[in-house]
C-alpha positions as CSV (number, residue, x, y, z in Angstrom):
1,X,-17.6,31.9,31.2
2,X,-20.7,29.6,32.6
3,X,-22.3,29.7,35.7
4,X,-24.2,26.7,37.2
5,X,-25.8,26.2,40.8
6,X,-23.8,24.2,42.9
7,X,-26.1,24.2,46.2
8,X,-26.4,27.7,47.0
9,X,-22.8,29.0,45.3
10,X,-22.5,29.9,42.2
11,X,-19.7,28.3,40.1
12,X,-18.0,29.4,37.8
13,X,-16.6,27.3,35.1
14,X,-14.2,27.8,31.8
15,X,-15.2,27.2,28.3
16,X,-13.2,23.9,27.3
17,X,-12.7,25.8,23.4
18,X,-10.5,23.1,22.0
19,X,-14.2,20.7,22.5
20,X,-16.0,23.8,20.7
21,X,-13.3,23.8,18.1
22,X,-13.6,19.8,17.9
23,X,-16.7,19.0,15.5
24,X,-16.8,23.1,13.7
25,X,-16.0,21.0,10.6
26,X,-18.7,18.4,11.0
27,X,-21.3,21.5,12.1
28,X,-20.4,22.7,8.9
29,X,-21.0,20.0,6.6
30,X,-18.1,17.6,6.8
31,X,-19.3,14.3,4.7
32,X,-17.3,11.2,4.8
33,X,-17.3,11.1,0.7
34,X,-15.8,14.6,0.7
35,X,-12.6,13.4,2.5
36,X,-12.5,10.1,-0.2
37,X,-12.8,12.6,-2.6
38,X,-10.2,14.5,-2.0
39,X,-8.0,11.5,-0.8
40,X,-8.5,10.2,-4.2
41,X,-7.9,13.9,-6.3
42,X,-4.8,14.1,-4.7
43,X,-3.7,10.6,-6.3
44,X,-5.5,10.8,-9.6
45,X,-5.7,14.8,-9.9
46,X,-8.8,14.1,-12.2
47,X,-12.2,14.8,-10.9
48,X,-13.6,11.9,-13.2
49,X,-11.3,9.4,-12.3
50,X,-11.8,10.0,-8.7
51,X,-15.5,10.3,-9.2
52,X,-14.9,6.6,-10.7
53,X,-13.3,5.4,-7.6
54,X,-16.2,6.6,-5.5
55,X,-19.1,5.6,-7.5
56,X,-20.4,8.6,-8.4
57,X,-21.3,11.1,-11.3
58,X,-18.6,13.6,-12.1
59,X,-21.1,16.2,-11.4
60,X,-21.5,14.7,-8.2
61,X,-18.0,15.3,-7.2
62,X,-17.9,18.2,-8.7
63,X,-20.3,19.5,-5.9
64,X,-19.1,17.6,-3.2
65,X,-15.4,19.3,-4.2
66,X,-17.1,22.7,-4.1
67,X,-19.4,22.1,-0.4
68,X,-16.2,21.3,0.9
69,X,-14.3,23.9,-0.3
70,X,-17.1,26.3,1.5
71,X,-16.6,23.8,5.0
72,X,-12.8,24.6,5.2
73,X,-13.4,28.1,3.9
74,X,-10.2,27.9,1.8
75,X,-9.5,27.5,-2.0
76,X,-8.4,24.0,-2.4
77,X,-7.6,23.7,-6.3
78,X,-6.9,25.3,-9.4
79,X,-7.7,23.2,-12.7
80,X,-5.5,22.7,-15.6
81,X,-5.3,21.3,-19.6
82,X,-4.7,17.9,-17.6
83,X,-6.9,17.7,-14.6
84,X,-6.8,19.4,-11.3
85,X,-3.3,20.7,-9.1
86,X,-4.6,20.8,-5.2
87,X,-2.7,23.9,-3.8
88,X,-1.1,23.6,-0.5
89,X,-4.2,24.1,1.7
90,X,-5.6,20.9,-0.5
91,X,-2.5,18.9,-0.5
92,X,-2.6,19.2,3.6
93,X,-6.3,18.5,3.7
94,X,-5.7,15.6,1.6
95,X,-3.0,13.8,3.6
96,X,-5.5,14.5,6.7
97,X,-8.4,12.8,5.2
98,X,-6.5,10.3,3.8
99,X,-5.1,9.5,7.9
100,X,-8.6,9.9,9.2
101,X,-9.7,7.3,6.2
102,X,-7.1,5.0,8.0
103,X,-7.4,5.2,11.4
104,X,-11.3,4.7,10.2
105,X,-10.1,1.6,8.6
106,X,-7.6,0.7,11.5
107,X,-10.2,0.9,14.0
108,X,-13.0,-1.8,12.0
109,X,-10.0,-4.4,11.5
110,X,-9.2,-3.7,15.7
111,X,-12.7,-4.3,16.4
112,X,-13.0,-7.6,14.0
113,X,-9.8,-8.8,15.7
114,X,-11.0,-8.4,19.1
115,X,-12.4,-11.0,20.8
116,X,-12.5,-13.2,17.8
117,X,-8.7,-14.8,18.4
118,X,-5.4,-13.9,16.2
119,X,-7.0,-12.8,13.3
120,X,-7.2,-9.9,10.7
121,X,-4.9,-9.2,8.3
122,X,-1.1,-7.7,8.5
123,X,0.8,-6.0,6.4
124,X,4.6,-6.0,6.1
125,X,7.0,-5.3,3.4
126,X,11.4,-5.0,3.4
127,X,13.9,-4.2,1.4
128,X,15.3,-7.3,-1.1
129,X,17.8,-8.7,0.7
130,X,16.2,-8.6,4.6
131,X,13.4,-10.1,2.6
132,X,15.1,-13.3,1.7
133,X,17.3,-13.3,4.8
134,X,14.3,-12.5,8.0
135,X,11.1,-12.2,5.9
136,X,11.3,-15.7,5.0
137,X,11.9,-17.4,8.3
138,X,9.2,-15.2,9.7
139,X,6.9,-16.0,7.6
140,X,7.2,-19.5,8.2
141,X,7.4,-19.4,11.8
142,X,4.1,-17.2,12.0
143,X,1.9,-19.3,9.7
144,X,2.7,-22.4,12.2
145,X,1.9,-20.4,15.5
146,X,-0.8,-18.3,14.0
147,X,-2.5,-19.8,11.1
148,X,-5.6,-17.7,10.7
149,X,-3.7,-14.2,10.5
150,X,-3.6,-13.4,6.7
151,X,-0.4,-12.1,6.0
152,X,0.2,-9.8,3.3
153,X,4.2,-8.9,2.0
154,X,5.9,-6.5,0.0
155,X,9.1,-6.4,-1.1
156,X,10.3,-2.8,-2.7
157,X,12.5,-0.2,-2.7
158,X,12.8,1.7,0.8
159,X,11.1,4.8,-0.1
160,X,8.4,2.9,-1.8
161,X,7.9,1.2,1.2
162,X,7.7,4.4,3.8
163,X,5.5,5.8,1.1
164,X,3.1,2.6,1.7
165,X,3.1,3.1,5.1
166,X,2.3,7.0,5.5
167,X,-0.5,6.1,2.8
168,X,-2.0,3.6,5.7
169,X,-1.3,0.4,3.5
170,X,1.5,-0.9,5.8
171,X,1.9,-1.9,9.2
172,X,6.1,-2.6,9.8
173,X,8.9,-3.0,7.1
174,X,12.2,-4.1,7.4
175,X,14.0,-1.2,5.2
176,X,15.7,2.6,6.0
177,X,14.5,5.7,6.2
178,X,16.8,7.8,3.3
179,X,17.6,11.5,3.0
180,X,14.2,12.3,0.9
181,X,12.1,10.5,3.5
182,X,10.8,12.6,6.6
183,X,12.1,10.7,9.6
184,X,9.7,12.4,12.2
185,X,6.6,9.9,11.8
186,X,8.1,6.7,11.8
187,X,9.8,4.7,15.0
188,X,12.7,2.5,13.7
189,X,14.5,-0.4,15.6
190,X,18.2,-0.8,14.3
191,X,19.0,-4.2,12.7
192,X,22.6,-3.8,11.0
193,X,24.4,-3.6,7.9
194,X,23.5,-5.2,4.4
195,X,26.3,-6.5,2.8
196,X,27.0,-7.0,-0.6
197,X,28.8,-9.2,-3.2
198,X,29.7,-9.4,-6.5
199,X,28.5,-12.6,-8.6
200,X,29.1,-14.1,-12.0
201,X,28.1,-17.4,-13.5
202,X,30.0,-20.1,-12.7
203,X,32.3,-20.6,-15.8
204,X,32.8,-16.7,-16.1
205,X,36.2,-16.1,-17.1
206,X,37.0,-14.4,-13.7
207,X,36.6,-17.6,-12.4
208,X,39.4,-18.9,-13.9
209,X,41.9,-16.6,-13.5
210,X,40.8,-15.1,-9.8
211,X,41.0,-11.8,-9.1
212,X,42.8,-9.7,-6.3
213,X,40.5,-6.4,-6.4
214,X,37.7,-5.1,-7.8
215,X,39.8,-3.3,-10.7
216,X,40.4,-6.9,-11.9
217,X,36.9,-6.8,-13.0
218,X,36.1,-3.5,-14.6
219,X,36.4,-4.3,-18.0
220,X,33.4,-6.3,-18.0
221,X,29.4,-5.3,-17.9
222,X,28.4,-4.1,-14.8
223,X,24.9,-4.9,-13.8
224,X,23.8,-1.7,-10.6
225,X,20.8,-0.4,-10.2
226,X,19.6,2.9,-11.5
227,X,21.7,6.4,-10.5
228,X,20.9,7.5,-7.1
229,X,19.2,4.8,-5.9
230,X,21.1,3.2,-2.6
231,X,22.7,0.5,-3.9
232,X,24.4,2.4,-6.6
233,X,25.3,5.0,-4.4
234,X,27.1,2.2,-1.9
235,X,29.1,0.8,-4.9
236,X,30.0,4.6,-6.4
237,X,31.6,5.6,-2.8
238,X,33.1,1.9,-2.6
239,X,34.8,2.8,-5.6
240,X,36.1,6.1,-4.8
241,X,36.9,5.4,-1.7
242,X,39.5,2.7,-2.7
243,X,40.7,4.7,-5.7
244,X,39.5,2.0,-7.9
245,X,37.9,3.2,-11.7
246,X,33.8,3.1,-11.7
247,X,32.7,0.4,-14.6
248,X,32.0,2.3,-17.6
249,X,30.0,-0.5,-19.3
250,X,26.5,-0.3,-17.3
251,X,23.0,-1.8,-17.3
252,X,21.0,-0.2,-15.2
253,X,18.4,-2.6,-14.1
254,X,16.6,-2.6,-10.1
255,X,14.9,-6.0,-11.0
256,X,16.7,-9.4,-9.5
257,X,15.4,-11.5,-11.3
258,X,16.5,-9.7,-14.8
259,X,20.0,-9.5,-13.0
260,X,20.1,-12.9,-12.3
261,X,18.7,-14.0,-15.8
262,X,21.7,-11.4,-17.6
263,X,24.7,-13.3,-15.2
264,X,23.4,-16.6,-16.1
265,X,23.8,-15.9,-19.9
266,X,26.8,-13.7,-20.1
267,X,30.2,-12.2,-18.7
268,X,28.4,-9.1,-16.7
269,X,29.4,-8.8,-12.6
270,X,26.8,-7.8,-10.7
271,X,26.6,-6.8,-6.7
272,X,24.1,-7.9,-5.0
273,X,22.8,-8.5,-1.4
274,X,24.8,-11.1,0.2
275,X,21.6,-13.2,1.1
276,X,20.2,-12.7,-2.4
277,X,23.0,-14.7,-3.7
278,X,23.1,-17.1,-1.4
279,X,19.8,-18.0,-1.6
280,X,20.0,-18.6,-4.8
281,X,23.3,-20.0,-5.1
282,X,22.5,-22.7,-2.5
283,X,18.9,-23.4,-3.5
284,X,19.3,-26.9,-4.7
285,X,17.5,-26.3,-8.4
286,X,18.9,-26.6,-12.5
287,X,18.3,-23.0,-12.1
288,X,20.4,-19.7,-11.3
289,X,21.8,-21.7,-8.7
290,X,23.8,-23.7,-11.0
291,X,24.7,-20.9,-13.2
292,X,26.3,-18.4,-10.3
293,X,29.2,-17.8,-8.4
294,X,30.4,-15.5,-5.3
295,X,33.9,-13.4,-6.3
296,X,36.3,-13.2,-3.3
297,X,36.5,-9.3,-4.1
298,X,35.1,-6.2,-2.1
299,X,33.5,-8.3,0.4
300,X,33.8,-5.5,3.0
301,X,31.0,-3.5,0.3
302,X,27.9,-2.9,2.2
303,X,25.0,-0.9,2.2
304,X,23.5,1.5,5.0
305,X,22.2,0.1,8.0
306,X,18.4,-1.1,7.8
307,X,16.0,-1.3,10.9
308,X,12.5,-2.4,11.8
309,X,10.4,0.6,11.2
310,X,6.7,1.1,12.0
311,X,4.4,4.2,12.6
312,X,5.1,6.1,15.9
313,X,1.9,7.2,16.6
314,X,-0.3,4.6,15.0
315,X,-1.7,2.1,17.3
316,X,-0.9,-1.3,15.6
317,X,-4.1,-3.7,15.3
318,X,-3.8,-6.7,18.0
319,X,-2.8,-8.6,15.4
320,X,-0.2,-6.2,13.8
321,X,1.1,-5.7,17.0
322,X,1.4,-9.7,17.6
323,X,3.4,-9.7,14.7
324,X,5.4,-6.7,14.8
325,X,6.6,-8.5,18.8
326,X,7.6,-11.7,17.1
327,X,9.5,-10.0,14.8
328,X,11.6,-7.6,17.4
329,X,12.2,-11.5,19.1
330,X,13.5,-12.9,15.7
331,X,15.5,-9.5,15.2
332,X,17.2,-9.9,18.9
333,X,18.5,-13.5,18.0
334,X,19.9,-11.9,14.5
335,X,22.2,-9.3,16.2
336,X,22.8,-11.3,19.0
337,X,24.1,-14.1,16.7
């Protein structure tokens, strides 16, 4: 307890501890290249190659690894043939210093953007098939309304994605949040389903003689994406679902571009996201758009439902946030449509 005069009474007052407890870190040495450091250890798990990132002699880290291993009082590392293996205590210090490196970094892009107009720089990323369906359209519709915000897109897998965003490199993506992705630090807006089709090229053989169900078209290549990834997973329990045989002729490939290039030039079917195809089926070039075609099979095949997701307890930059508005408006007209 503290006393102080108040008059001529004596007050007593409580310790705030958690304000003690606040800087004991920073009394003990905290520097802001010992959180880099081990931000960077835990994705290169090489003391030289994170001393490389930082600028500095490997000896250098060296002692900056070992000060603050004597600031958190706790082992942090054991080395190996390879490198270095952070232990739990390191791993969790690691993600903490790589979230206090962001807000950091969050907080110098806030104060550029304040006062100075809508400006900065956001980043967004989605899934392949929101990305040619809402990505697109947004994209044009913010660089005539807001010109001088630099926009910055990825377009991934949806782990990747959530991945980019816990690491601080991401502000929204249009994408899921799947069973190996911790759903607690993210806020997601529900969009809808993503459906799927199968394609060919246009003088495929399938095209001649049509066919009534997916079975039609198993003896052919099939063109999925690698096991256990989502897509695959969708056309695995289409197929079992319906009692219909699984392709045994695969490529595994999680590139568009390479599935597109393969249908142009042979018999393979290939699903793909609905809007994938018709973008490039409709896109008026002597490209893959004159060298594919949509089968009227399995058109109720669909993948998971994808949302709008952002950080729930990250304060988006006044730009970010701009953008992250217009897109909720542009999402409202999709479903209601």
């Amino acid at each position: 307890m503290i006393k102080y005069e108040k008059g001529w009474e004596m007050v007593k007052k409580p310790i705030n501890m958690d304000a003690v407890r606040q800087d004991k870190m920073i009394s003990r040495g905290l520097k802001f290249n010992q959180l880099k450091l081990i931000s960077a250890l835990h994705e290169t798990k090489q003391i030289s190659a994170a001393a490389a990132i930082l600028h500095i002699s490997q000896p250098s880290a060296s002692r900056l690894l070992a000060e603050l291993e004597k600031v958190v009082d706790q082992k942090l590392y054991s080395r190996n043939p390879r490198g270095i293996t952070l232990n739990e205590a390191g791993v969790v210090f690691a993600k903490r210093a790589k979230q206090m490196l962001r807000l950091l970094d969050d907080t110098n892009r806030e104060v550029k953007e304040t006062g100075s107009g809508v400006r900065g720089r956001v980043n967004i990323g989605a899934v392949t098939g929101p990305a040619l369906e809402m990505i697109l359209p947004f994209v044009k519709k913010t660089r005539l309304a807001h010109p001088h915000v630099e926009l910055s897109i990825a377009v991934d897998t949806s782990p990747k994605l959530a991945e980019s965003m816990l690491n601080g490199q991401m502000d929204f993506y249009i994408g899921r949040i799947t069973e190996e992705i911790d759903p607690r630090p993210f806020q997601t807006k529900l969009i809808g389903k993503e459906p799927f089709v199968l394609i060919v090229r246009k003088d495929h053989p399938l095209t001649r003689n049509i066919p009534k169900t997916v079975q039609d078209c198993i003896g052919y290549d099939w063109i999925l994406q690698q096991p256990g990834s989502l897509m695959r997973h969708a056309v695995e329990r289409y197929f079992a679902e319906n009692g219909f045989d699984m392709p045994t002729q695969i490529i595994n490939t999680s590139s568009v571009m390479m599935t597109l290039g393969i249908i142009s030039q042979s018999n393979a079917v290939a699903p793909v996201a609905r809007s994938v195809a018709e973008f490039y089926r409709n896109y008026d070039d002597e490209g893959f758009s004159s060298r594919i075609t949509l089968l009227p099979v399995a058109e109720d095949l669909h993948v998971s439902d994808y949302s709008l997701i952002r950080m729930a307890n990250v304060e988006l930059s006044p730009a970010s946030k701009l953008l992250y508005e217009m897109m909720q408006e542009q999402i409202a007209g999709y479903t209601a449509s």
